[in-house]
C-alpha positions in Angstrom: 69.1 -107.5 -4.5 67.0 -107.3 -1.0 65.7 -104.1 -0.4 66.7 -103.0 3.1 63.7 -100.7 4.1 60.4 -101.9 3.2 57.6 -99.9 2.7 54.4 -100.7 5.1 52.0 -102.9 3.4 49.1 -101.1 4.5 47.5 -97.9 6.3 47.0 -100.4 9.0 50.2 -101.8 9.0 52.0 -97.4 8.9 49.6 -96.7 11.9 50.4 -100.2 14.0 54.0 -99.2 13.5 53.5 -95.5 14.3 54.5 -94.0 17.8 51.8 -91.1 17.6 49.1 -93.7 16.9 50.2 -96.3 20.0 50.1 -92.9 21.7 47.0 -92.0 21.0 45.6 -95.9 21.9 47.4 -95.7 25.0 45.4 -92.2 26.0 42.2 -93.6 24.6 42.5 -97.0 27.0 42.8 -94.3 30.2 40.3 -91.8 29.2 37.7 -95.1 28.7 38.9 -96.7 32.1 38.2 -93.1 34.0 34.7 -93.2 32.1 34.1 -96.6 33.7 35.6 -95.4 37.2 33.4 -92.3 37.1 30.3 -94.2 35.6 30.3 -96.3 38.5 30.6 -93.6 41.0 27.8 -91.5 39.2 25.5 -95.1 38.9 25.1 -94.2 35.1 27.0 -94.1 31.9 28.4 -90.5 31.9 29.3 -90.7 28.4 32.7 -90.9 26.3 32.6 -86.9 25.6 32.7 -85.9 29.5 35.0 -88.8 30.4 37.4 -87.2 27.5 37.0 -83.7 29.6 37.2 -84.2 32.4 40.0 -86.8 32.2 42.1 -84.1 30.2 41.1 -81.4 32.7 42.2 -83.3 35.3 44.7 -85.6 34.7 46.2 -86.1 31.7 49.3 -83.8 32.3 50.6 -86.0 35.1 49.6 -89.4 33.1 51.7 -87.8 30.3 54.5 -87.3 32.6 54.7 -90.3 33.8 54.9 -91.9 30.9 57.5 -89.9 29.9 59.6 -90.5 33.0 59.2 -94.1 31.9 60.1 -94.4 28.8 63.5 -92.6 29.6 64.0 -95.1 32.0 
C-alpha cells in the first residue's frame, strides 16, 4: 500500500519545502539588494554586515508587513 505522507528525501529537500527557510531567502534577497543600493550611493562596497543593520534598523518592519498584508490577500 502507497504511503500517503512521504518523508523529505533530504535536508535540502525539508528546507526547500520549509516556510521559515523561503522566509529567510526572501529577507536575504532585500537585505543584499539594499547593500547594492547603498554601495552605489556610498561608491564602495559597504559590506553584507552593515547592509544587514541598517536594512533591519530601517526597514525591515514595514517589508515584513507588507508581505504579510500580501499573503492574506
Amino acid at each position: 500500500m502507497r504511503e500517503i505522507h512521504q518523508e523529505p528525501k533530504s535536508v535540502a529537500d525539508l528546507a526547500a519545502r520549509s516556510s521559515l527557510y523561503a522566509e529567510f531567502l526572501a529577507e536575504r534577497e532585500e537585505i543584499l539588494r539594499h547593500k547594492w543600493i547603498e554601495s552605489e550611493k556610498a561608491g564602495c562596497d559597504i559590506g553584507f554586515e552593515r547592509a544587514l543593520i541598517d536594512w533591519t534598523r530601517h526597514h525591515r518592519a514595514r517589508w515584513r508587513e507588507l508581505r504579510r498584508t500580501v499573503k492574506a490577500a
